[in-house]
N, C-alpha and C positions, 0 to 999 in steps of 0.2 A: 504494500500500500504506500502511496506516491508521499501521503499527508504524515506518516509517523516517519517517513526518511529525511521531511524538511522540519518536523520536530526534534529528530536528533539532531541534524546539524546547526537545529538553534541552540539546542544544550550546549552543542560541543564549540559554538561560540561563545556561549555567558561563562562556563566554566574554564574551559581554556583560555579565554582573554583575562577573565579576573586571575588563574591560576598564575600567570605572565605578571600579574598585577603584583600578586603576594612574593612574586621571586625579587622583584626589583625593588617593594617597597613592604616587607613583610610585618613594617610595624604597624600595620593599617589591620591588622588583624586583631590589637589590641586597642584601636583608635576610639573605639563605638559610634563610628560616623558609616557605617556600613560601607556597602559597594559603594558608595557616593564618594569616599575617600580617596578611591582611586582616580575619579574625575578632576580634583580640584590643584592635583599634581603636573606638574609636566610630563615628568619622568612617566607618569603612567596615562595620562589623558589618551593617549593614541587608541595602548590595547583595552582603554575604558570604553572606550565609545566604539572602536569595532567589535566589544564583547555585547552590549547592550543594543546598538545599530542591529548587528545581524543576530540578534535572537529574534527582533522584531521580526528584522522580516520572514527571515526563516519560518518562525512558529506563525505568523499570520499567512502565511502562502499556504501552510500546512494545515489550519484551522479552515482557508476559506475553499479549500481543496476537499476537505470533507465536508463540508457544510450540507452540500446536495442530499449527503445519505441520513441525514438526521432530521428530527420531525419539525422543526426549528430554523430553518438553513437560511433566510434573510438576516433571522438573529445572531444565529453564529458569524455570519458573514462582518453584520455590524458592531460585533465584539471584538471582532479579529482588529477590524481598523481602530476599533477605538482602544487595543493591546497595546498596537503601535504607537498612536497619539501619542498614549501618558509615558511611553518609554522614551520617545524622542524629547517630551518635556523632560522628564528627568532627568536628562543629558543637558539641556537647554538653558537648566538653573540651579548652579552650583550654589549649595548651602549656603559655602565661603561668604557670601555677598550679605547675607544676611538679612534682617527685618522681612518687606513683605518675599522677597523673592526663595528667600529659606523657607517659609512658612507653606508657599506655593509648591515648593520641592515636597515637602511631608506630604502635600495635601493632594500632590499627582503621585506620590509613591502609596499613602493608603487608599487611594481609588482603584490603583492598579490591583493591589493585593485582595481588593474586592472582590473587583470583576474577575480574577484568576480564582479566586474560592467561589462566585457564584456559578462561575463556566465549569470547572470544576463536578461540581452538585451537580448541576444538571444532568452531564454527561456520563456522571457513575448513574444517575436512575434511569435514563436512557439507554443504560448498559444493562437493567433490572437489577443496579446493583450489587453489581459483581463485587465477589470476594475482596482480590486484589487491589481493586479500583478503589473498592472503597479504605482500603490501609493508607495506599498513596495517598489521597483524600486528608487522612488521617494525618500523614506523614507531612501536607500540606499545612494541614492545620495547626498543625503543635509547631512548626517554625514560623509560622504568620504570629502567634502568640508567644513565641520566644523572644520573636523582631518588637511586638508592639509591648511590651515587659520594659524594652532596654532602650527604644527610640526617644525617650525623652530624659535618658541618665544620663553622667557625665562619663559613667563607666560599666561597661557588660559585654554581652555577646550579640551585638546587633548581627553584625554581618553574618554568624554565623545564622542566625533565625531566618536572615535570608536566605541565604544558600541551600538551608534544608526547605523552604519553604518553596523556594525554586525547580529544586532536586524532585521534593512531589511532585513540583504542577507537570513537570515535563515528563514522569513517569509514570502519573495518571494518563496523559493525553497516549503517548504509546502504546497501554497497557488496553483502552478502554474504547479508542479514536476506531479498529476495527471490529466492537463490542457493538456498535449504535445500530438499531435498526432505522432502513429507511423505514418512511413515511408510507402508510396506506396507500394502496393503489387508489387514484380515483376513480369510482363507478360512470362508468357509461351513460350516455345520454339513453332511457327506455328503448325498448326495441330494437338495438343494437347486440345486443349477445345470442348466443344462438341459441333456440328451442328445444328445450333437452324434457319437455313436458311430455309424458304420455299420450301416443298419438288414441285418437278416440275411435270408436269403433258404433 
């Protein structure tokens, strides 16, 4: 399936880029400025924004790829783009700067963390709630609540909340993106199907 090949290679941009991030500036691990730390550096802005850049698009080519087969597919379509939106915003508006433009960065990173928990939901009960699906789900959830624990301290394990919170959405989506049933067939205009009635006698 074409949609969980362009979900992995959006993992393997958000983790490989940040992983490039923690080699050259590893003390951003214990910053509690999450993934955003890496943005506001030099030394790491590059592989920040091509880890963040290409998860978007990656996982949105890959969400609006399967859309069709799900019961849902303008909505998923209109998630997908608005995945990207808040990810390009959050590249858009480094902390650093501070007052409202900080504030606007929190406020497009828990938007985001939303709609990835509400796309999320959906798609494990569209799945009938598969086992798996619903762990990752799980696995999603306990680092959205690790992140949102330590996003407003001056010290904890922000980045790591993300990371796992991450780690779910993207192994949800592979786990579950070939789980979804399409949508009902639509019924025939009357008269249109063929006569399988008992012929009369």
């Amino acid at each position: 399936m074409r949609a969980v090949g362009d979900v992995v290679r959006g993992e393997a941009c958000l983790f490989g880029g940040i992983a490039i991030c923690v080699v050259l500036r590893p003390e951003g691990l214990a910053a509690n400025n999450g993934m955003s730390y890496y943005g506001v550096h030099w030394l790491t802005v590059t592989p920040y924004v091509g880890a963040l850049v290409g998860a978007a698009l990656f996982i949105r080519r890959g969400l609006r790829g399967a859309a069709a087969a799900t019961p849902a597919p303008e909505h998923v379509r209109r998630m997908a783009d608005v995945f990207v939106a808040l990810l390009i915003g959050i590249v858009l508006t480094p902390y650093t700067l501070g007052g409202a433009v900080d504030w606007a960065h929190r406020g497009l990173g828990a938007a985001l963390f939303a709609l990835q928990l509400v796309l999320g939901t959906r798609l494990v009960a569209w799945a009938h709630g598969d086992t798996l699906g619903v762990a990752f789900l799980l696995v999603q959830l306990g680092g959205g609540i690790l992140a949102a624990v330590f996003v407003l301290q001056p010290d904890g394990l922000l980045i790591h909340g993300e990371a796992t919170f991450q780690l779910g959405f993207g192994l949800l989506l592979v786990r579950v993106l070939p789980l979804v049933p399409s949508r009902a067939p639509v019924a025939g205009p009357p008269g249109r199907g063929t006569d399988i009635s008992p012929a009369t006698t």
